[in-house]
C-alpha positions in Angstrom: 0.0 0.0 0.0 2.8 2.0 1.1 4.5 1.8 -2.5 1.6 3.0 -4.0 0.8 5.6 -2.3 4.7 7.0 -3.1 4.1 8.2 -6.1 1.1 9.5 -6.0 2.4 11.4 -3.1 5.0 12.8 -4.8 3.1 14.2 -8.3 3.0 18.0 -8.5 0.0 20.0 -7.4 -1.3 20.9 -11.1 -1.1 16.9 -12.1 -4.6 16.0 -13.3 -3.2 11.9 -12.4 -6.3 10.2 -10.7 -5.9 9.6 -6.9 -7.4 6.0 -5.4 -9.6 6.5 -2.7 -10.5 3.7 -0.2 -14.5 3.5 -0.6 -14.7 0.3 1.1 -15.1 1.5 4.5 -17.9 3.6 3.8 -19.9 0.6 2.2 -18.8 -1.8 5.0 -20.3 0.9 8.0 -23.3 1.8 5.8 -24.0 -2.2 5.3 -23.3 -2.4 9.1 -25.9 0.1 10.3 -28.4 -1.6 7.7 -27.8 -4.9 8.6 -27.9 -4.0 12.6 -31.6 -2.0 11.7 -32.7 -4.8 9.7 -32.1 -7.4 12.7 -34.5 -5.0 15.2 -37.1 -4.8 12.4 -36.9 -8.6 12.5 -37.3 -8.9 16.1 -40.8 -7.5 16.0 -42.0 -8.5 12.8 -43.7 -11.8 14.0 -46.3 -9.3 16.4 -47.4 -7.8 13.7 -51.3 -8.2 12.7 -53.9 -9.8 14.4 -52.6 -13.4 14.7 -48.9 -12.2 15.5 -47.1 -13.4 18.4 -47.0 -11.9 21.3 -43.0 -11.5 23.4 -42.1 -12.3 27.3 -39.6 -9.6 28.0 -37.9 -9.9 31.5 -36.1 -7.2 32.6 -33.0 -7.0 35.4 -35.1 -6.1 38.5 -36.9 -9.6 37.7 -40.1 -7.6 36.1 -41.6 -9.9 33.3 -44.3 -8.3 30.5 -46.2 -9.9 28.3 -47.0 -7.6 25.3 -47.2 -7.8 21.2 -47.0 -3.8 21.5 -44.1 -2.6 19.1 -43.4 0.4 20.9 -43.2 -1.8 24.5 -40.7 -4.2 23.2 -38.3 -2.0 20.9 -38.6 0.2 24.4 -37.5 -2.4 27.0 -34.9 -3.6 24.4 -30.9 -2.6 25.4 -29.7 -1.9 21.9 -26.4 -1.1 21.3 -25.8 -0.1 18.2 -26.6 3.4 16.5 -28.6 3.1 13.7 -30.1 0.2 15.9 -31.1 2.4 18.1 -32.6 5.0 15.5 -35.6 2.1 15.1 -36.5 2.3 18.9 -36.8 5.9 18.0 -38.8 5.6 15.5 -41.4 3.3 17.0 -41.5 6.0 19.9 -42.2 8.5 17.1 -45.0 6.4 15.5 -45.8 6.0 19.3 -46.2 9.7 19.8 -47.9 11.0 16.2 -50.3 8.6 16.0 -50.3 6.2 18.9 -50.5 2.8 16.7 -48.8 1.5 14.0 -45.5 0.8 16.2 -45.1 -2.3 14.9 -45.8 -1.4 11.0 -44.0 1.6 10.6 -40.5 -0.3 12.3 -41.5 -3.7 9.9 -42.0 -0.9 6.8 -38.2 0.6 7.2 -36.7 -2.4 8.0 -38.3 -3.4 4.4 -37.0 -0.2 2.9 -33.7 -1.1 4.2 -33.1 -4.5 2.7 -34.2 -2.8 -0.6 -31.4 -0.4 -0.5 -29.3 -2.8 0.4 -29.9 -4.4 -2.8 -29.6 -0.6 -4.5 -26.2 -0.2 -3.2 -25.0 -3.0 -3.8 -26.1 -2.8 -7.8 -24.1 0.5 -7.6 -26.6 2.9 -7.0 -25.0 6.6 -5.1 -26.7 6.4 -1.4 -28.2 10.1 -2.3 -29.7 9.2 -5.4 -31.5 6.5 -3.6 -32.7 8.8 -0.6 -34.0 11.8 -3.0 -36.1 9.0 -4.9 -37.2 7.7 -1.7 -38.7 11.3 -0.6 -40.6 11.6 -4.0 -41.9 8.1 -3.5 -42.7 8.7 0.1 -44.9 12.1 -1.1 -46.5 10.2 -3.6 -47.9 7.2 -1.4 -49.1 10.0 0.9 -51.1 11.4 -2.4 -52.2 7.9 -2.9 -53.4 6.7 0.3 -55.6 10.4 1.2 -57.3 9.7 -2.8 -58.1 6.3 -0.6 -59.3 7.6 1.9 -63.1 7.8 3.2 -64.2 10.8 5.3 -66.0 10.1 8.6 -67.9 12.4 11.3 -67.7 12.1 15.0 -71.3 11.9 14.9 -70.6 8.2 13.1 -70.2 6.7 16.4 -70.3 3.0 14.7 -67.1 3.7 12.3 -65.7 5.1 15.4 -66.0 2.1 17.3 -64.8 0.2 14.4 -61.4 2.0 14.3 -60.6 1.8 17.9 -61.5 -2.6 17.7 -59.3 -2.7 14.9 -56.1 -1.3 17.0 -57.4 -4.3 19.5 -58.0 -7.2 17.4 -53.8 -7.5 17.4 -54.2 -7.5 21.2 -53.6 -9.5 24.1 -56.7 -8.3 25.4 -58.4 -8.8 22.0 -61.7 -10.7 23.4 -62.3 -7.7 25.2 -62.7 -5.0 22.2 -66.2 -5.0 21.9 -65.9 -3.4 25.3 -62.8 -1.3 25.7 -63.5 0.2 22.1 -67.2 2.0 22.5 -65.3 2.5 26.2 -62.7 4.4 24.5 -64.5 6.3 22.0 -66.8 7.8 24.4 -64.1 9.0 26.6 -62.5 10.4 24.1 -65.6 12.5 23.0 -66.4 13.5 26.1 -63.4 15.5 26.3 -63.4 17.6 23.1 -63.4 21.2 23.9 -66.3 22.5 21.3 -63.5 25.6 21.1 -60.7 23.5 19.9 -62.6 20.6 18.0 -59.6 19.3 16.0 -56.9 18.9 19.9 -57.3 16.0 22.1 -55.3 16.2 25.2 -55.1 12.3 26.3 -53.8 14.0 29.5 -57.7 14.5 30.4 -58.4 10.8 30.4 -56.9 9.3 33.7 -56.5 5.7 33.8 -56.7 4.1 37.2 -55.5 0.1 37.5 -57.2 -2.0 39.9 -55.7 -5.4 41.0 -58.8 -8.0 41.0 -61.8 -9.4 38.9 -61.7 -9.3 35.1 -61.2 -6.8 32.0 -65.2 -7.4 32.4 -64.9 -5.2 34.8 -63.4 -2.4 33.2 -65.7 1.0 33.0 -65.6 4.4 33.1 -66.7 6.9 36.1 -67.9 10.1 35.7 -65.9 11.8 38.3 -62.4 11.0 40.0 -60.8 8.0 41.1 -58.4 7.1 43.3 -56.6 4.0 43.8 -56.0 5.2 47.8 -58.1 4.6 50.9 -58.8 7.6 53.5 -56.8 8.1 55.9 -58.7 7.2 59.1 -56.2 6.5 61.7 -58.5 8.7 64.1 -61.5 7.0 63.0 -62.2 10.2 60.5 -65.3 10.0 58.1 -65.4 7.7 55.0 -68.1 9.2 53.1 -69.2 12.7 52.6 -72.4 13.7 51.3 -72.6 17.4 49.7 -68.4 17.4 50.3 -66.7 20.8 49.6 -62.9 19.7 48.5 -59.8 21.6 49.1 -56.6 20.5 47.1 -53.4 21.4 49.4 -49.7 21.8 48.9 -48.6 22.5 52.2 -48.0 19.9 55.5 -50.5 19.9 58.1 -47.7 18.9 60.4 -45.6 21.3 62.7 -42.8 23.2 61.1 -39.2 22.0 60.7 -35.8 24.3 60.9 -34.5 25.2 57.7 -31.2 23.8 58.3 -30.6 20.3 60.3 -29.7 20.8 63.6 -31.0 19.1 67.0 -32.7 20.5 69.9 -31.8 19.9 73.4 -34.9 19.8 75.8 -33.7 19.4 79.6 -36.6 19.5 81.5 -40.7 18.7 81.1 -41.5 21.8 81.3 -39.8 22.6 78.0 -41.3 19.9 76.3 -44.6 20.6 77.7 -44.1 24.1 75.6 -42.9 22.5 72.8 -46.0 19.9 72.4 -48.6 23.2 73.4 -47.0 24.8 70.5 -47.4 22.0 68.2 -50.8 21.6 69.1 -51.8 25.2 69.1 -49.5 25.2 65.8 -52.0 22.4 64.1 -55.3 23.4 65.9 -55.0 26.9 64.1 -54.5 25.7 61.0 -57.9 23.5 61.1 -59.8 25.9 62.7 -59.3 28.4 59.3 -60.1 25.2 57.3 -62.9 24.5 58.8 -64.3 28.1 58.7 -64.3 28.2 54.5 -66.8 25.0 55.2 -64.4 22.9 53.7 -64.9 18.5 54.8 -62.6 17.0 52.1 -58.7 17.3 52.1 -56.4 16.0 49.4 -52.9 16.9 50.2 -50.3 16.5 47.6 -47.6 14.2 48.7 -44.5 15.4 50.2 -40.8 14.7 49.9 -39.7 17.0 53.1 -41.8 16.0 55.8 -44.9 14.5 57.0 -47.8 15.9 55.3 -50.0 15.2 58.4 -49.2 13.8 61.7 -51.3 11.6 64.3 -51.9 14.9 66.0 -53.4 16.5 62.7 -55.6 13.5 62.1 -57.1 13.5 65.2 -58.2 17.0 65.2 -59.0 16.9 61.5 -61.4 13.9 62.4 -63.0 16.0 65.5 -63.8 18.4 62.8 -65.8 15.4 60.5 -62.7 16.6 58.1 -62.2 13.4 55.4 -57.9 13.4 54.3 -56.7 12.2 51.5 -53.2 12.0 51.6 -50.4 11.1 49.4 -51.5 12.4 46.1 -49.0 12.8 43.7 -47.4 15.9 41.6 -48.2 14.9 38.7 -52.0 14.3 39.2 -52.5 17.4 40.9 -53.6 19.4 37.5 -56.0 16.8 36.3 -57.7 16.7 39.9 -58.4 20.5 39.8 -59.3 21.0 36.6 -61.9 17.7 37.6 -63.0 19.3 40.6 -63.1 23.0 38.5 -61.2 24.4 41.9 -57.6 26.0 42.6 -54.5 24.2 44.5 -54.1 26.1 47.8 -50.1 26.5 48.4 -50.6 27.8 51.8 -52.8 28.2 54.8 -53.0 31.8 54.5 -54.8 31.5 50.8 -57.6 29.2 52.3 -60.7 30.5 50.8 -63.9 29.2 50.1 -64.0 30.1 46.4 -60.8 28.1 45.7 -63.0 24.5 47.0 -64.4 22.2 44.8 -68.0 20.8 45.6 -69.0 17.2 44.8 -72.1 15.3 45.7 -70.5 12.4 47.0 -66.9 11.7 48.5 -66.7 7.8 49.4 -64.4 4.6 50.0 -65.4 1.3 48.0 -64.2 -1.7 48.3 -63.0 -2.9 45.2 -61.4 -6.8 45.3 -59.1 -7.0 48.0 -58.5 -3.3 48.2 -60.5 0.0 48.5 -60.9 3.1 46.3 -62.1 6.4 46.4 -64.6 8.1 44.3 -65.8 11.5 44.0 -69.0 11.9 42.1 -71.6 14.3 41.3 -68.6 17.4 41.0 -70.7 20.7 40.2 -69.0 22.4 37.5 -66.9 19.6 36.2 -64.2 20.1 33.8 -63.7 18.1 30.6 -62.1 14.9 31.8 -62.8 11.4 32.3 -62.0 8.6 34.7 -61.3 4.7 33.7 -61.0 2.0 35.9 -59.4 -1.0 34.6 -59.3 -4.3 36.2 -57.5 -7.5 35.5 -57.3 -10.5 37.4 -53.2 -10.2 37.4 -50.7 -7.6 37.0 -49.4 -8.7 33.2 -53.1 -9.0 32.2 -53.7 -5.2 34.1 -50.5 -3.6 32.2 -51.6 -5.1 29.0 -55.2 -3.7 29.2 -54.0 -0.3 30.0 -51.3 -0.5 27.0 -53.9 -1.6 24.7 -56.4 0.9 26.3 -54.4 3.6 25.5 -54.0 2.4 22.1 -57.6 2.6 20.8 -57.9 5.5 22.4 -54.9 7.2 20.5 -56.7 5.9 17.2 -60.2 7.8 18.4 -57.6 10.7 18.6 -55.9 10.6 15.6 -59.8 10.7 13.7 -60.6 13.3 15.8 -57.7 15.0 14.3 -57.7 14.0 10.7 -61.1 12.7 10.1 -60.6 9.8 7.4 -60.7 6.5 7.3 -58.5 3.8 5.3 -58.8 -0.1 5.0 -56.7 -2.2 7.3 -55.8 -6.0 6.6 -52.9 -5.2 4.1 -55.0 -3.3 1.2 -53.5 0.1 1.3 -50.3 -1.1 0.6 -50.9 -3.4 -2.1 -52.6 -0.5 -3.6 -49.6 1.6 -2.9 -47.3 -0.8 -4.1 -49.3 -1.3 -7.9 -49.8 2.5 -8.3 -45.9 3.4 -7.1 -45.1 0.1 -9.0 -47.1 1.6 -12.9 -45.5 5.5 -11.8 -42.2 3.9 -11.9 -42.3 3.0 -15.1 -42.9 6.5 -16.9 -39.6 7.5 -14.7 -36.5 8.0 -16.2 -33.1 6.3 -15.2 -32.1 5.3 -12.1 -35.0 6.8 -10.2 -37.7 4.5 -11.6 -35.0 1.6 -10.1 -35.3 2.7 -6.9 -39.3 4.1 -6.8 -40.0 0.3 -8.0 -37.7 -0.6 -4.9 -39.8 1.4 -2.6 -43.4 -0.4 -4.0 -41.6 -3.9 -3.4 -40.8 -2.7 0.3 -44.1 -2.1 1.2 -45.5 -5.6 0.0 -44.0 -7.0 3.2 -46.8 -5.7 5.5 -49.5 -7.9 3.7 -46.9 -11.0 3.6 -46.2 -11.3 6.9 -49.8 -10.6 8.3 -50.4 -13.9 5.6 -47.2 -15.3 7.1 -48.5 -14.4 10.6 -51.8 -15.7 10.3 -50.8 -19.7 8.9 -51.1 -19.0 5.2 -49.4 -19.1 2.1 -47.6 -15.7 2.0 -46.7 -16.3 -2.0 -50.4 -17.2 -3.0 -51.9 -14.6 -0.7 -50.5 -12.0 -1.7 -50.2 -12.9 -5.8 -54.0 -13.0 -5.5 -54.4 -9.8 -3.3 -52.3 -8.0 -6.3 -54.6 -9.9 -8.7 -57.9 -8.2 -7.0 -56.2 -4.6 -6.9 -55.3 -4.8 -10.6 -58.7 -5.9 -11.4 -60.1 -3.0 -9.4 -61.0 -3.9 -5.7 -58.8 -1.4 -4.0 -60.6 -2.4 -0.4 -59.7 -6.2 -0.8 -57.3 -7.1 1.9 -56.4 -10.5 3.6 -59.2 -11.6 6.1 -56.7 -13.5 8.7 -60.0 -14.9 10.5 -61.6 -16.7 7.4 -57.9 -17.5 5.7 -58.9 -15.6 2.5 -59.4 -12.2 0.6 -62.1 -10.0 1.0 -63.4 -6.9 0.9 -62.1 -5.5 4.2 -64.1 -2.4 4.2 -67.3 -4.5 4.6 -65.9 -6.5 7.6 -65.2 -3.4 9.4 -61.1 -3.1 9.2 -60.3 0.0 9.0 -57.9 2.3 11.1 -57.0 6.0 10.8 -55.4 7.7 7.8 -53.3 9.1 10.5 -51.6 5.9 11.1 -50.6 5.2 7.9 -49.1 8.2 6.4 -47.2 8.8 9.7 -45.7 5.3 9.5 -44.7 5.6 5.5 -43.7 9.3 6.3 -41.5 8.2 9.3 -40.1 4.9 7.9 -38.9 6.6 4.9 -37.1 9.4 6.8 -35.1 7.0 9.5 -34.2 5.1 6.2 -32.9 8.3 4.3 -31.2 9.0 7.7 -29.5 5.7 7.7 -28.4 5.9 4.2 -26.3 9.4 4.8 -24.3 7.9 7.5 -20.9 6.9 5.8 -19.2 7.0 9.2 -19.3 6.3 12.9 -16.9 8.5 14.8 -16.6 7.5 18.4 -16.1 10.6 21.2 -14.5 9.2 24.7 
């Protein structure tokens, strides 16, 4: 190497003498990152579809889940390498735009990927490749909204539909034809007439319940709380006509600001310092109790107690119910519930910053209890769902696939069309991307007829999936699209093609274009990368 690199080394600056330059490391870390992408893709491609397998993943701690969720597994996956890695990101993309489609969209690139592969390896410049896929991609987009069929949130039915459809490739799949209406009205119920077209799934609270069945599994109009009430000093569990104060401050005497200790010598002192505490406490519930408030939450705390034995004893005298323990994060949903403000300290205790609720009571739910506030005057636009399971893998699962169907009510809610499921978009895609191709010149009609071969392998491995002959399924599924039929797709249940419109498989437009959008751009990403540079 040395020798020939002499005299090139050695030609004067105006020589026009061709250089060599060492293109075989660029191809080697480009086939790398494909290769490692393509092995994720893989991974997850047998949970695709209705009749797709479902993975155990056990994690270090000992915590085993049970889930055929793309966007779970890629997630709970340690994955090294860096393109690798680029597909978990992608799933949580897909996870975040549209909420389903995990699974396809990671399946789709790792299709694309193989295809370039092929591209590359027939010669084809990486940018060449990645400009033809971005027309392609825009294209398929024109495509599949020409598809497309309009729907109303009046249509409740088509609604429903969408939402059993996200399901149907669940582990909880016997349970759609209650988790989707379940789903669709909670959604609806929390559209803002101001801002039709936003969803905040943030206004939908899902509380989990150890004990009975998915069955069991229903909304309450109201709040939940997986939590009992604090009734160490045998305080009131149920509150009729209950005016609710949400606090952020410790009922609990105050601490130094800096650690030190104090040194008490005789009882006298410590007589003084318990009248204090008491008087301390006592004055705080007395100004409670004069706004007429009987129903505490307080927000947990990280510094100190947030009440004391002391504080509960007085607060029951006062027929004052405590809830204690209530977490940061669920502190906006409760007041925008209740339609009240969170009180940061004593001194801002005032009547017109209480909620007011018909009904504040414990349950006993299984082996446990819960609290439920219902009847809230004024109530904001949000929604409670309480989901049981008989174990914790089934309980996870349910909530996972809950939050699914309703992400797919969201995205109609959004962009209110409707496509075919079961593999017939992208047939469709792939014979009108496939024809295009054709009246393209050079090597971008190569790699557009690349990108219609990619997406072929969402309807083969449903087919594979589901026990059938990929090769004849999917011959005759192109047979029926060429003829006309752009709704047939593969019917996993019956083993056959129909027209899948007519057996109610359809999902969001949402979730398509997002996952052909996305795929295509980790792909083009992938293809730019000629080399890895490591920083210690």
């Amino acid at each position: 190497m040395a020798a020939v690199a002499a005299p090139i080394a050695s030609k004067p600056r105006g020589s026009k003498a061709e250089s060599f330059v060492d293109n075989k490391r660029r191809e080697d870390i480009r086939f790398a990152n494909i290769n490692s992408a393509r092995a994720v893709s893989d991974a997850v491609r047998t949970s695709l579809g209705p009749k797709g397998m479902d993975k155990m993943i056990s994690t270090a701690n000992g915590e085993v889940i049970i889930t055929n969720d793309g966007a779970t597994i890629l997630n709970k996956m340690e994955v090294l390498q860096p393109a690798a890695k680029m597909l978990v990101e992608l799933s949580k993309s897909q996870d975040s735009a549209a909420g389903d489609g995990t699974t396809t969209v990671v399946v789709i690139a790792g299709a694309l990927l193989k295809e370039c592969q092929s591209l590359l390896t027939n010669g084809i410049h990486p940018t060449v490749i990645s400009d033809s896929l971005h027309k392609a991609c825009g294209k398929a987009i024109d495509i599949l909204t020409a598809m497309a069929v309009p729907v109303e949130l009046t249509d409740r039915d088509s609604l429903v539909k969408s939402a059993s459809t996200s399901l149907n490739s669940k582990v909880v799949s016997q349970y759609s034809t209650l988790l989707a209406p379940l789903a669709v009205d909670a959604v609806l119920s929390v559209i803002d007439p101001e801002k039709p077209e936003i969803v905040d799934l943030r206004d939908i609270k899902i509380v989990k319940k150890l004990g009975g069945t998915v069955d069991d599994t229903h909304t309450v109009k109201g709040l939940v709380f997986d939590k009992k009430v604090s009734r160490a000093a045998g305080g009131p569990t149920r509150v009729e006509n209950a005016k609710i104060a949400v606090i952020q401050f410790q009922i609990s005497p105050p601490k130094t600001d800096i650690e030190q200790s104090i040194v008490v010598s005789d009882y006298t002192q410590m007589d003084r310092i318990l009248k204090e505490e008491r008087n301390y406490i006592l004055g705080m519930i007395k100004k409670i109790k004069a706004t007429g408030c009987n129903v505490l939450l307080i927000q947990k705390s990280i510094l100190r107690d947030a009440v004391t034995d002391l504080s509960l004893h007085y607060l029951a005298k006062a027929k004052i119910m405590v809830i204690k323990d209530v977490e940061r994060d669920e502190i906006e949903f409760v007041t925008k519930t209740l339609n009240c403000l969170p009180i940061a300290n004593i001194e801002h205790f005032r009547a017109e910053k209480l909620g007011h609720a018909d009904l504040v009571e414990e349950a006993s739910l299984g082996d446990g209890k819960i609290l439920k506030i219902t009847g809230i005057k004024d109530m904001g636009r949000t929604t409670s769902v309480l989901v049981r399971g008989s174990n914790q893998l089934v309980l996870d699962e349910a909530e996972r696939s809950l939050h699914d169907a309703l992400c797919v009510v969201r995205c109609l809610v959004s962009k209110r069309f409707l496509i075919a499921g079961g593999g017939a978009p992208e047939i469709e895609l792939s014979r009108q991307l496939g024809a295009w191709a054709k009246v393209l010149h050079g090597m971008e009609g190569y790699c557009v007829k690349s990108f219609a071969e990619a997406l072929e392998v969402i309807p083969y491995t449903l087919a594979e999936n589901a026990g059938l002959n990929p090769i004849a399924i999917v011959t005759e599924l192109r047979n029926k699209h060429a003829q006309g039929e752009i709704n047939a797709g593969i019917n996993v249940r019956k083993g056959q093609i129909t027209n899948i419109l007519e057996e109610n498989v359809v999902q969001p437009l949402l979730v398509s274009t997002s996952a052909i959008t996305l795929a295509t751009e980790c792909v083009r990403m992938i293809l730019k990368i000629d080399d890895i540079v490591t920083v210690r």
